[in-house]
C-alpha positions as CSV (number, residue, x, y, z in Angstrom):
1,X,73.8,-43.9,111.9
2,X,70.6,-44.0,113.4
3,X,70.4,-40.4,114.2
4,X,71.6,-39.4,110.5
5,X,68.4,-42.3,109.4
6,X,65.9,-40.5,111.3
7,X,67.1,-37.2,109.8
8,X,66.7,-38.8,106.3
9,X,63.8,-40.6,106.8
10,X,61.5,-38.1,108.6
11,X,62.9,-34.6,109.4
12,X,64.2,-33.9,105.5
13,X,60.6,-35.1,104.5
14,X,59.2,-32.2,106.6
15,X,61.7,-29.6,105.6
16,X,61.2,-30.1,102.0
17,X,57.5,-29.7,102.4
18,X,58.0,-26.8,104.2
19,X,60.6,-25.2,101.6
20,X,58.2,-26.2,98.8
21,X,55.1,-24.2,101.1
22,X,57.8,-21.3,101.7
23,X,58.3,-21.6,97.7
24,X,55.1,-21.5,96.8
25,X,53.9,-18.6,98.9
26,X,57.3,-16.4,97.2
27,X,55.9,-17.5,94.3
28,X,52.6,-16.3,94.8
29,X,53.2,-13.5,96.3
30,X,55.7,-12.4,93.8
31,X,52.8,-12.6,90.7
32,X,50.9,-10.8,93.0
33,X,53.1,-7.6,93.0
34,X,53.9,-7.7,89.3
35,X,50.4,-7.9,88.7
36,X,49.5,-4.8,90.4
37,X,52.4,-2.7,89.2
38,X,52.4,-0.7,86.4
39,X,51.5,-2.5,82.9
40,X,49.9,-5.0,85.2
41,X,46.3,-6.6,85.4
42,X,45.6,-4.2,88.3
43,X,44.2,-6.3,90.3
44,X,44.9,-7.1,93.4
45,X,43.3,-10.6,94.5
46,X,42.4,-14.0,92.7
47,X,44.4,-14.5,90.0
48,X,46.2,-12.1,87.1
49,X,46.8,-12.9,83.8
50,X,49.9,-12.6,81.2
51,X,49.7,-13.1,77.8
52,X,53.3,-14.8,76.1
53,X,53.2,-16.5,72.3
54,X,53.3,-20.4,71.2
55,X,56.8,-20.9,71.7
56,X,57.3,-20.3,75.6
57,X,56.5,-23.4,77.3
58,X,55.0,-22.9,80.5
59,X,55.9,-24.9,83.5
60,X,52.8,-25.0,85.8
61,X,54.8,-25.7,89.4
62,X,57.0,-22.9,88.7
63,X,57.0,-18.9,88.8
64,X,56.3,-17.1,85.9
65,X,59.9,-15.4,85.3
66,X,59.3,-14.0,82.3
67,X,57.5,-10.5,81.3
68,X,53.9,-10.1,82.5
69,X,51.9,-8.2,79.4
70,X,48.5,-7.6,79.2
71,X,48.7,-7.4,75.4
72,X,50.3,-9.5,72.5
73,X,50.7,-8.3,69.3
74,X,50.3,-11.1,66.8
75,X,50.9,-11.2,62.8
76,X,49.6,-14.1,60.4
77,X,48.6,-14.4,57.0
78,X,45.4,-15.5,55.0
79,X,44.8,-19.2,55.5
80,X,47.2,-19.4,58.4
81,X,46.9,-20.8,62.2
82,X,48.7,-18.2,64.8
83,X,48.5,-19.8,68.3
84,X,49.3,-17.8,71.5
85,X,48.6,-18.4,75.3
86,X,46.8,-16.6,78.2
87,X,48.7,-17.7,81.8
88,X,46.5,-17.5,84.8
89,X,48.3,-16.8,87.7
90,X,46.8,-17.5,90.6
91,X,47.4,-15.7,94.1
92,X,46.5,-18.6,96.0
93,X,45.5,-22.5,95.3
94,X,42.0,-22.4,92.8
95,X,40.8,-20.6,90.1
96,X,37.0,-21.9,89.5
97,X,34.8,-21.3,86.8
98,X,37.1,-20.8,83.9
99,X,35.4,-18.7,81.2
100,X,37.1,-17.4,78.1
101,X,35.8,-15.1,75.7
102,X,37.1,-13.0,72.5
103,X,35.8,-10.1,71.1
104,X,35.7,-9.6,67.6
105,X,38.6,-8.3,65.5
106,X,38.2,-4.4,64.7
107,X,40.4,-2.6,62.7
108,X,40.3,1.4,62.6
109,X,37.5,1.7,60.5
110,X,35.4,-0.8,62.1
111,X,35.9,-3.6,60.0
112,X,35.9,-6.7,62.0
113,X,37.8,-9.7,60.9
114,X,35.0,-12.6,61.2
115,X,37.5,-16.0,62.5
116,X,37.2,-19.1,64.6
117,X,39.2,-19.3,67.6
118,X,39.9,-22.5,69.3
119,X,40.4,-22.5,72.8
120,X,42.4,-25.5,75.0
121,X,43.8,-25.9,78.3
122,X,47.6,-27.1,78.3
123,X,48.2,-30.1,80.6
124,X,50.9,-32.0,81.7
125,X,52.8,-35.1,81.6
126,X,55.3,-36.1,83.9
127,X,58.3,-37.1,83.3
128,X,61.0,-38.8,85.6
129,X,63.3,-41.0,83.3
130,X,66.3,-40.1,82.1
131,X,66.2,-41.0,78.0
132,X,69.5,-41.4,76.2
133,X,69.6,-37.9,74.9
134,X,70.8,-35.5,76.9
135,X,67.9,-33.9,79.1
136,X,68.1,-33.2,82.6
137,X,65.2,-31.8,83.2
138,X,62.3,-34.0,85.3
139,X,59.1,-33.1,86.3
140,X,56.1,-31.7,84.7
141,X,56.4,-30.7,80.8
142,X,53.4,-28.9,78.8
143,X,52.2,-30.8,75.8
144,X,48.5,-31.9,75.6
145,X,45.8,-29.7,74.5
146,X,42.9,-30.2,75.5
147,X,39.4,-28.5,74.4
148,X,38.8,-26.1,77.1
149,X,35.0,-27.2,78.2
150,X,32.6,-24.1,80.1
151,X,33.5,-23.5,83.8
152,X,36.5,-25.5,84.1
153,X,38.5,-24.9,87.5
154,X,42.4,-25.3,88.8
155,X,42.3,-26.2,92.2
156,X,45.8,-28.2,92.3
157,X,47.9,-27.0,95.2
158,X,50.9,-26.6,93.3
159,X,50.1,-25.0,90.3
160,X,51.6,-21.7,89.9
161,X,50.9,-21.1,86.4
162,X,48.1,-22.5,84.3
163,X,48.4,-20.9,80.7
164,X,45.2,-21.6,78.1
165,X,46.1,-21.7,74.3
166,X,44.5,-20.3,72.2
167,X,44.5,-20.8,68.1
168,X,43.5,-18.5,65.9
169,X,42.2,-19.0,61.7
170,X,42.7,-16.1,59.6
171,X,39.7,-16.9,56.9
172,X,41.6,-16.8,53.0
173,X,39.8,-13.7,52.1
174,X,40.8,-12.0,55.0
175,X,41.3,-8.3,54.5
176,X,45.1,-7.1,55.3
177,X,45.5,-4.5,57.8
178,X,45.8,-4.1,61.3
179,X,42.7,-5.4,64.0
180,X,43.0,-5.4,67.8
181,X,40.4,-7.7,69.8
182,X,39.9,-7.9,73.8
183,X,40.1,-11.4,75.5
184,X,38.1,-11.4,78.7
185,X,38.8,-14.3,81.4
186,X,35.7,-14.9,83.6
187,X,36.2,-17.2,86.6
188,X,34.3,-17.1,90.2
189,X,37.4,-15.0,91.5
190,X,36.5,-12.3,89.3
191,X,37.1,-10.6,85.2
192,X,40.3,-9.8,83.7
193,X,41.1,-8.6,80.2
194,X,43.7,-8.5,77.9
195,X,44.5,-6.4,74.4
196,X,45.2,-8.8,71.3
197,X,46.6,-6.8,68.5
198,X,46.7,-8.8,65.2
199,X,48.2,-7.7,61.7
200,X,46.7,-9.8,58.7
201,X,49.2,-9.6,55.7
202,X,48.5,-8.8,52.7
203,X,48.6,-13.0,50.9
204,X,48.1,-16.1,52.0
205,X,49.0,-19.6,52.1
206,X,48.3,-22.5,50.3
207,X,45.9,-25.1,51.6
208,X,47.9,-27.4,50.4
209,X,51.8,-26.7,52.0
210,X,55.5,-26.5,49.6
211,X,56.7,-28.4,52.2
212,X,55.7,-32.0,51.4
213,X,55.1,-34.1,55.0
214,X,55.1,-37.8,55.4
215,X,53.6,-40.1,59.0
216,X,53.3,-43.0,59.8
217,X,50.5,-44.3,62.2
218,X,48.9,-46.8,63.5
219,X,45.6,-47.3,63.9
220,X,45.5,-50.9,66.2
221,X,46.9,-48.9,68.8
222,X,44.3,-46.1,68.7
223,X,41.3,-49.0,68.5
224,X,43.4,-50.8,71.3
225,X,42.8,-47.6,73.3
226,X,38.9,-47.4,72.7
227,X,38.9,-51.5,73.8
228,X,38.0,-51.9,69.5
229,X,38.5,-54.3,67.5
230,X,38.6,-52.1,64.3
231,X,38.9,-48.4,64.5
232,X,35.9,-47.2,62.6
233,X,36.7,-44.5,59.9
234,X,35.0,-42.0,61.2
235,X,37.5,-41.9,64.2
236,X,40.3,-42.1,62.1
237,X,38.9,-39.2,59.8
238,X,38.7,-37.1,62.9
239,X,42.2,-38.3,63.4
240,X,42.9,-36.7,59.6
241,X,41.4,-34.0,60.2
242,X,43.7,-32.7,63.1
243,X,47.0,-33.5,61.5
244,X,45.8,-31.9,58.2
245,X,45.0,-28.8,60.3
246,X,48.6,-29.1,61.4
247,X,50.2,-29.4,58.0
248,X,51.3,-32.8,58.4
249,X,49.8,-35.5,56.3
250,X,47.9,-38.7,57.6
251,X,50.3,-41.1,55.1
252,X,48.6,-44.1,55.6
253,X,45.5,-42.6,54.7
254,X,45.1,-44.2,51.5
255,X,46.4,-47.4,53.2
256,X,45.4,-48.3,56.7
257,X,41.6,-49.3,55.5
258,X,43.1,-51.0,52.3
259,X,41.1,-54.0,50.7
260,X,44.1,-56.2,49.9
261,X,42.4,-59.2,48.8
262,X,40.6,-58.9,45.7
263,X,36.9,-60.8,45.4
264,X,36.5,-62.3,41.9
265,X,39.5,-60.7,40.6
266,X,38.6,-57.1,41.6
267,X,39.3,-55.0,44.4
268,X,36.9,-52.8,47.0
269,X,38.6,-49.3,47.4
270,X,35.6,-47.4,48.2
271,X,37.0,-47.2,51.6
272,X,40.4,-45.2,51.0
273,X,38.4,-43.4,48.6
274,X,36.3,-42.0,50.7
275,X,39.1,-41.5,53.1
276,X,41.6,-40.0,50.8
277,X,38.8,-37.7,49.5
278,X,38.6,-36.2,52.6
279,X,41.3,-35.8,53.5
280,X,42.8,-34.2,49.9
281,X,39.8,-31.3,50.2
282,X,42.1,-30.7,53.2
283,X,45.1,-30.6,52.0
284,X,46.8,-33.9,51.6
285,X,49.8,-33.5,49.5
286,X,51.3,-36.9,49.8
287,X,50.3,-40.6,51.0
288,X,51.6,-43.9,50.8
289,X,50.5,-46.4,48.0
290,X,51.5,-49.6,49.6
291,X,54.6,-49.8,52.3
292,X,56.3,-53.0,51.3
293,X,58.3,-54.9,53.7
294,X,61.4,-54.8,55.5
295,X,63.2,-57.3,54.0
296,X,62.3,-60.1,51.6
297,X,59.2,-62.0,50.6
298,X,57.5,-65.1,49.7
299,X,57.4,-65.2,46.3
300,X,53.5,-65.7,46.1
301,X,52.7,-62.5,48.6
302,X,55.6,-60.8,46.9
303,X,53.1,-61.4,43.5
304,X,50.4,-60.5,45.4
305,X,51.5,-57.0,46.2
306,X,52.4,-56.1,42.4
307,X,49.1,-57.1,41.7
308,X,47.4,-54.6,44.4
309,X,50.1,-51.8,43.1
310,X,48.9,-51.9,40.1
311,X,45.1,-52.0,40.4
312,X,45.5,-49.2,43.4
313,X,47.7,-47.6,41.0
314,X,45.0,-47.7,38.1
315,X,42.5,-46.2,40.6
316,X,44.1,-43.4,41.5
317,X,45.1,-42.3,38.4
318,X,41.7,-42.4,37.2
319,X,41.0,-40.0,40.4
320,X,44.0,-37.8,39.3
321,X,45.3,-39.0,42.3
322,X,48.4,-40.8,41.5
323,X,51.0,-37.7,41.5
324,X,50.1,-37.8,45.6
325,X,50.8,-41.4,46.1
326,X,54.4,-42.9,46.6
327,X,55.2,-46.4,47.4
328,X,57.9,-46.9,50.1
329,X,59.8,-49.1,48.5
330,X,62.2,-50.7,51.7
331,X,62.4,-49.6,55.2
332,X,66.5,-49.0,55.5
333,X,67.8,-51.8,53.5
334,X,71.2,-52.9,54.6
335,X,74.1,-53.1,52.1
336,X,73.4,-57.0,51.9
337,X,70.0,-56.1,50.6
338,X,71.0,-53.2,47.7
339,X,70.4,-55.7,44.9
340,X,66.7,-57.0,46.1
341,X,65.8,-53.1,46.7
342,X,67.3,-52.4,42.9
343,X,64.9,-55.7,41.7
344,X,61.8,-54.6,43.2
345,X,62.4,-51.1,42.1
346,X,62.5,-52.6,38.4
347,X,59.5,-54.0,38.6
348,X,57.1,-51.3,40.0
349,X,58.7,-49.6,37.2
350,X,57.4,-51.8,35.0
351,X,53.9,-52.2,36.2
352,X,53.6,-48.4,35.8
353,X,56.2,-46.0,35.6
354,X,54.4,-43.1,36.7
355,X,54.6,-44.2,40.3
356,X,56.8,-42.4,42.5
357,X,59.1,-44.8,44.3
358,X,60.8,-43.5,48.0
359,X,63.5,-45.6,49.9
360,X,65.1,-44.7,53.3
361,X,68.7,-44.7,53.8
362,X,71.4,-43.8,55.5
363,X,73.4,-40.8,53.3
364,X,77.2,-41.4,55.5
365,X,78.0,-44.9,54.1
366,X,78.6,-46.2,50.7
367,X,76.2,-47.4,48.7
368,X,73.7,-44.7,50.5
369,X,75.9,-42.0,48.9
370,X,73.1,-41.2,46.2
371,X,74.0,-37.7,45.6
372,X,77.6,-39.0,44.7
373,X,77.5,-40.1,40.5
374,X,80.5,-42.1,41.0
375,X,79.0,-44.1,43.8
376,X,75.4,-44.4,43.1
377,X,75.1,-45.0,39.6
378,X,77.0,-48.2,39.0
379,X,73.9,-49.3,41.6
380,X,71.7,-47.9,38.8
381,X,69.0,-46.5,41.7
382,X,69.4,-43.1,41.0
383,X,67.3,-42.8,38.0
384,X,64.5,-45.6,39.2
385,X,64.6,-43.8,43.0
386,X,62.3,-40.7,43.0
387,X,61.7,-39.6,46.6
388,X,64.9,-39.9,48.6
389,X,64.6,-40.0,52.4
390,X,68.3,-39.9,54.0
391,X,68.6,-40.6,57.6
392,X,71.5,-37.8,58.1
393,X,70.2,-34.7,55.5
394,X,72.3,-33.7,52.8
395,X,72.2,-31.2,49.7
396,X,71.6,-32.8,46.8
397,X,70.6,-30.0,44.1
398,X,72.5,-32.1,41.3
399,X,69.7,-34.6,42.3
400,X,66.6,-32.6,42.8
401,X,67.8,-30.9,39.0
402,X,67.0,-34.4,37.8
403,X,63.4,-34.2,39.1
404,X,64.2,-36.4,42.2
405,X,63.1,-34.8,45.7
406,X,65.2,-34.9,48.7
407,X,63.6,-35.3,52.2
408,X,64.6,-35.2,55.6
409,X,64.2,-38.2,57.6
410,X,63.4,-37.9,61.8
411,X,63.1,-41.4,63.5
412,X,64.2,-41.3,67.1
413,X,67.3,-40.2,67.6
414,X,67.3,-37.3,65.2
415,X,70.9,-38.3,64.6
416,X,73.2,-36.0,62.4
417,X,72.1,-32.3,62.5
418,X,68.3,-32.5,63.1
419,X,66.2,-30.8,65.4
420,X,64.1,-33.0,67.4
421,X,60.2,-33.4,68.7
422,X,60.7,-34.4,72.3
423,X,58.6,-33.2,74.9
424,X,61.2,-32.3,77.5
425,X,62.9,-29.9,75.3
426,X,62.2,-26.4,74.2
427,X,59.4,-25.4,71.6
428,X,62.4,-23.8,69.4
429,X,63.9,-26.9,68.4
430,X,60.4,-28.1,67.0
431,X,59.5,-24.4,65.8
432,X,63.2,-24.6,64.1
433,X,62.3,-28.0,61.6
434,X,60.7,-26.0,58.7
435,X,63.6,-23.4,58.9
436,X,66.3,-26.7,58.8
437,X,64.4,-28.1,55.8
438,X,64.6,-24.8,54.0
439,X,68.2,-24.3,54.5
440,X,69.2,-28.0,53.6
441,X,66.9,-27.2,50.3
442,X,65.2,-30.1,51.3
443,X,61.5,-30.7,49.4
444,X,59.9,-32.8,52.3
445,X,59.6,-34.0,56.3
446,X,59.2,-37.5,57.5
447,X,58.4,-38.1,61.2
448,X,58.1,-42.0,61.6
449,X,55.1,-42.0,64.0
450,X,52.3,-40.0,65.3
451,X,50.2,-42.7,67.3
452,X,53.1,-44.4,69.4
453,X,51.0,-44.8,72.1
454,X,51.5,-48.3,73.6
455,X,52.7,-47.7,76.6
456,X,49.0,-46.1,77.0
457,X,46.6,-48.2,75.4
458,X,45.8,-50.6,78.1
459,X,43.7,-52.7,76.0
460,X,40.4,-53.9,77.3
461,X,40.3,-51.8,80.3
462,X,37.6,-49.4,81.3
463,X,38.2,-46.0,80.3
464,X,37.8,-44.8,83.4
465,X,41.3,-46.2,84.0
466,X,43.4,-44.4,80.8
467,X,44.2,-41.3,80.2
468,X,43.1,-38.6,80.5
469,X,41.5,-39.7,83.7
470,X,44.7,-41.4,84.6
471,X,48.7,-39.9,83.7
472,X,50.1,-39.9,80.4
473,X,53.3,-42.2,79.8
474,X,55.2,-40.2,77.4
475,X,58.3,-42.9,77.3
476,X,58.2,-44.5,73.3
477,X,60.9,-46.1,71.5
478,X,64.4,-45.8,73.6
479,X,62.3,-44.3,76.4
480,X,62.1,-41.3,74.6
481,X,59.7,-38.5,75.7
482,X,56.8,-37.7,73.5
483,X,58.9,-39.6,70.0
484,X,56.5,-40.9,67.6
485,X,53.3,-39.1,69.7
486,X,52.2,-36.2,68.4
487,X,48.3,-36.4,68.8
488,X,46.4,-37.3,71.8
489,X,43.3,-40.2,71.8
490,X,39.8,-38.3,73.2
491,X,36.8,-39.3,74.2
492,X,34.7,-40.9,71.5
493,X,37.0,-40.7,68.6
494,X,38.0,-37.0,69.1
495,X,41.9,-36.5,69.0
496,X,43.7,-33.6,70.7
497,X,47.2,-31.7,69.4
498,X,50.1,-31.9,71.1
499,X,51.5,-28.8,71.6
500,X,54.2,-29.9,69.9
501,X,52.6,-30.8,66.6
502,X,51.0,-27.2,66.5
503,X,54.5,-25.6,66.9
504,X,55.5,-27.7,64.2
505,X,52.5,-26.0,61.5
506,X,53.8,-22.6,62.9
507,X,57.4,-24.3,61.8
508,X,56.3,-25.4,58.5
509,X,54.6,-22.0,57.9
510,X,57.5,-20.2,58.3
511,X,58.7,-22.3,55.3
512,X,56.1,-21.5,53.3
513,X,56.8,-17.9,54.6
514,X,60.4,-18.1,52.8
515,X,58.5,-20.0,49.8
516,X,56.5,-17.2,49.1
517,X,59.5,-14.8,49.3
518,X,61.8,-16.8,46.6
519,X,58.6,-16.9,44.2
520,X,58.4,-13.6,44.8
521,X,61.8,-12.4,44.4
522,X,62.4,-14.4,41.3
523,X,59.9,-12.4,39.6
524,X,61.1,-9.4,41.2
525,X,62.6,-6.5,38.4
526,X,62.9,-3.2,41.3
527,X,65.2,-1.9,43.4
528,X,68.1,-4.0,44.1
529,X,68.6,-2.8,47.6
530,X,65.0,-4.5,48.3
531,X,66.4,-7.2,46.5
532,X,69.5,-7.8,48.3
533,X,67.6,-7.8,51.6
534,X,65.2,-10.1,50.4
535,X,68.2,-12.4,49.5
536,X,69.6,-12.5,52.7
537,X,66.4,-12.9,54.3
538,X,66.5,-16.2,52.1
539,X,69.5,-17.7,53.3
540,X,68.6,-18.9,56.4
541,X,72.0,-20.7,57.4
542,X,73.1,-16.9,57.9
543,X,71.4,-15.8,60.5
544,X,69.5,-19.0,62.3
545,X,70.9,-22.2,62.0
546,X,74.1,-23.7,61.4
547,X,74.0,-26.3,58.3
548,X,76.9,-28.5,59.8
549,X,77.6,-28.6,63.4
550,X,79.9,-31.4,64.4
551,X,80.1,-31.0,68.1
552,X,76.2,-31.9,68.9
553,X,75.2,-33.7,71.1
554,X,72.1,-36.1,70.4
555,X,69.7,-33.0,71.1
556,X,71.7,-31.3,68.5
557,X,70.6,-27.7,70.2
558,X,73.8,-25.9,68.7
559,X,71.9,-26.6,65.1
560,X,70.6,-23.2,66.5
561,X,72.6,-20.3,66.5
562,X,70.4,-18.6,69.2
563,X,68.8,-21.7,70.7
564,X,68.2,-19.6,73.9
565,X,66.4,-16.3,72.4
566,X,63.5,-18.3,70.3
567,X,61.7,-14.8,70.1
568,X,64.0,-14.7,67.2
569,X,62.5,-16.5,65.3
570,X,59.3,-14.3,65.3
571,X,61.3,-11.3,64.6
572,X,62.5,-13.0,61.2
573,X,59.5,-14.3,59.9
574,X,58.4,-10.8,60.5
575,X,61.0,-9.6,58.7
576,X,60.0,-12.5,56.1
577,X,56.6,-11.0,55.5
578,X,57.3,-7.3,55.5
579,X,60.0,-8.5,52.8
580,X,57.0,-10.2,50.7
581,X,54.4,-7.0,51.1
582,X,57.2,-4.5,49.9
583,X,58.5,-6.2,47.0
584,X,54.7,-7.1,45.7
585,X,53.7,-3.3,46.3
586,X,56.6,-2.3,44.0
587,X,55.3,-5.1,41.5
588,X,51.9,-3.4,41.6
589,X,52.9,0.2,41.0
């Protein structure tokens, strides 16, 4: 016993240092020789460089297994984000003085493509608990992005692989065609370049998205985190700003700064309006009114809160506003509580009838069954309910014919046939969401949370202490990784994507990809080969995602029919656009 502690105790300690030395010279040495081969960097000391797109998550202490490239071709429409990464790899423990440059786009004639690039550093949050869902995979997991700031170094030890993301805005009169641009890494071990071939095609997207988005947030934590007692607007308009960027709207925009308690009879909402201003020049397609509580009320502040929807109410219609605004009417009632929801749906209905009412529910159990008439409308919620939000996703068209929308509801477990946001899992399952919402025929996306952040706050201590000069707890609600957090608190009121959250605009591009297709089809009078193809193209459950899989488990990864070979994806939406220019050249002959 004492001989096998002593192994334990000290002689494993040393071996596994050594194995992890032995592993990271291989590993070294290995990038080293693919880097000088053929289609390499060709160069043989410092660092190389590979170039792989948005959906390959990168782990930094491990060896870069897939393909090395130099170039990346890239396609994207008007008005769109496209987000790839650069991967240094370096041949031994630093890389110092981190400079990153792009050339302009040029196409054959010598057009340039005038955009704004972004550039960010991925980092890392650990990540040693098991969660509930099934994930067995510890350690370091990409997900912050942070702005990548002039002569920035890697000197960690263990890093094998530090990849840089980089975001790309294609301007909305870009020019179609074809443009090829030269990104140059400058760092103290020396220059290395790389070919970026990008097709523009030939539309664009809306500013404001088909696929309507709903969030919760909440903006105590965030002033908890800045040791605040209030967090002042222009933070939180930063905060706007990021998600909006990301296709995913700030809900409680129009509610977090809120003046609930009139003076003299009248209320002050110069606040949310300057707020919701904002933040609808950039997009905004949908905010919450008023979220009413999760169960029953006092009478008087149950009076009080009809009173507030209906001069908020008055407001925004006298902005044009109103069509944007829904009220969440009850948080998940239980069966017990179907008659209070039904009363306080009445009477919203009353006040003003042009307010768009949404309720969360679970779609399994009776009385949830909305979509079924012999169910729901003895209940009589059908025709007051106008945003439904089922916790397991349905079709409803019978529903959505009546001019009600259907949403998709993710809160933690992303129970029933969801994909899921977590940080430990792969970037397809967040890349797949706007692909699942298409082929449910789903009109919206809620995600319950994108400022979780408790565990982090650490409230009236010095920033020197929180993150990011100290580690990121990624562990939410169950101890899941990364639920409910999607955007990152900066210095001074700046907030920083996820990586996560920009796989998910790619995600909900892609919708808007198919979007574009259907309205383009349905006015489509050519070839009906083209059409045909287009058609297929449209019916997603075909080819990438199976509508209902019963043997999931709670990461629901066979919802994917190729969970393993994400590049797929790409391919199709390829396929999606080439669909789109073909069919509109025939319209214009």
């Amino acid at each position: 016993d004492q001989k096998q502690a002593y192994w334990s105790d000290q002689r494993w300690d040393i071996l596994s240092q050594k194995l992890d030395d032995l592993y990271l010279k291989v590993s070294r040495l290995y990038h080293r020789s693919r880097n000088t081969s053929p289609g390499g960097n060709q160069n043989s000391s410092g660092y190389g460089i590979t170039l792989t797109h948005s959906l390959n998550k990168v782990k930094k202490d491990h060896h870069y297994a897939d393909p090395v490239s130099s170039s990346l071709n890239l396609s994207a429409a008007r008005n769109e984000f496209e987000s790839f990464q650069v991967v240094l790899l370096p041949y031994d423990s630093t890389i110092t003085g981190i400079e990153l440059e792009m050339s302009p786009f040029e196409n054959d004639q010598g057009k340039v493509l005038n955009l704004e690039s972004d550039f960010y550093r991925v980092e890392y949050n650990l990540i040693q608990w098991q969660s509930r869902y099934v994930s067995h995979d510890r350690g370091w997991h990409p997900d912050p992005l942070i702005p990548l700031q002039s002569g920035e170094s890697f000197t960690n030890r263990d890093d094998l692989c530090r990849p840089l993301w980089i975001t790309l805005k294609i301007p909305v009169n870009a020019i179609a065609g074809n443009y090829t641009a030269t990104l140059t890494v400058r760092a103290d071990q020396g220059e290395r370049t790389a070919t970026v071939n990008l097709r523009v095609w030939d539309f664009g997207l809306p500013t404001r998205r088909s696929l309507m988005t709903h969030t919760w947030d909440d903006i105590g934590l965030l002033a908890d985190f800045y040791n605040l007692e209030e967090l002042p607007v222009e933070y939180y308009l930063n905060f706007c700003e990021l998600l909006l960027e990301n296709n995913l709207n700030p809900s409680f925009a129009g509610l977090n700064y809120l003046d609930k308690t009139p003076a003299n009879g009248k209320y002050d909402f110069s606040t949310s309006e300057q707020i919701l201003e904002f933040s609808i020049n950039r997009g905004l397609s949908k905010f919450s009114l008023i979220q009413m509580k999760k169960g029953e009320y006092q009478p008087k502040e149950l009076e009080g809160d009809y009173q507030l929807i209906k001069a908020y109410a008055d407001f925004l219609r006298s902005k044009g506003w109103l069509d944007l605004a829904l009220v969440e009417l009850w948080d998940e009632p239980t069966v017990l509580q179907w008659t209070g929801v039904k009363e306080r749906a009445e009477k919203i209905k009353s006040i003003a009838d042009d307010i768009d009412l949404q309720l969360f529910v679970d779609a399994d159990h009776d009385p949830y069954r909305f979509y079924e008439p012999e169910i729901s409308r003895p209940f009589g919620l059908v025709d007051l309910i106008d945003v439904w939000m089922p916790f397991h996703s349905i079709k409803a068209p019978e529903i959505q014919a009546e001019g009600k929308e259907v949403w998709s509801y993710f809160c933690t477990l992303a129970s029933g046939n969801a994909p899921n946001l977590f940080i430990d899992r792969p970037a397809i399952y967040q890349r797949s969401i706007g692909w699942y919402c298409w082929a449910f025929g789903l009109d919206g996306f809620e995600h319950w949370s994108t400022s979780y952040i408790w565990r982090n706050t650490k409230k009236g201590q010095p920033m020197s202490v929180k993150w990011p000069n100290t580690s990121w707890d990624s562990r939410t609600f169950h101890d899941f990784h990364g639920e409910g957090q999607l955007v990152y608190p900066g210095f001074n009121g700046e907030f920083y994507p996820s990586l996560r959250l920009e796989v998910f605009r790619d995600s909900s591009d892609d919708f808007e990809y198919l979007e574009i297709l259907k309205t383009t089809l349905d006015d489509f009078q050519g070839d009906i080969k083209k059409r045909q193809a287009a058609q297929r193209l449209l019916s997603t459950q075909q080819y990438m995602l199976k509508l209902y899989p019963y043997e999931v488990q709670e990461t629901l990864e066979n919802t994917l029919r190729s969970p393993e070979d994400p590049e797929l994806i790409l391919e199709y939406r390829e396929a999606i656009a080439l669909a789109i220019e073909d069919l509109k050249g025939d319209e214009n002959k």
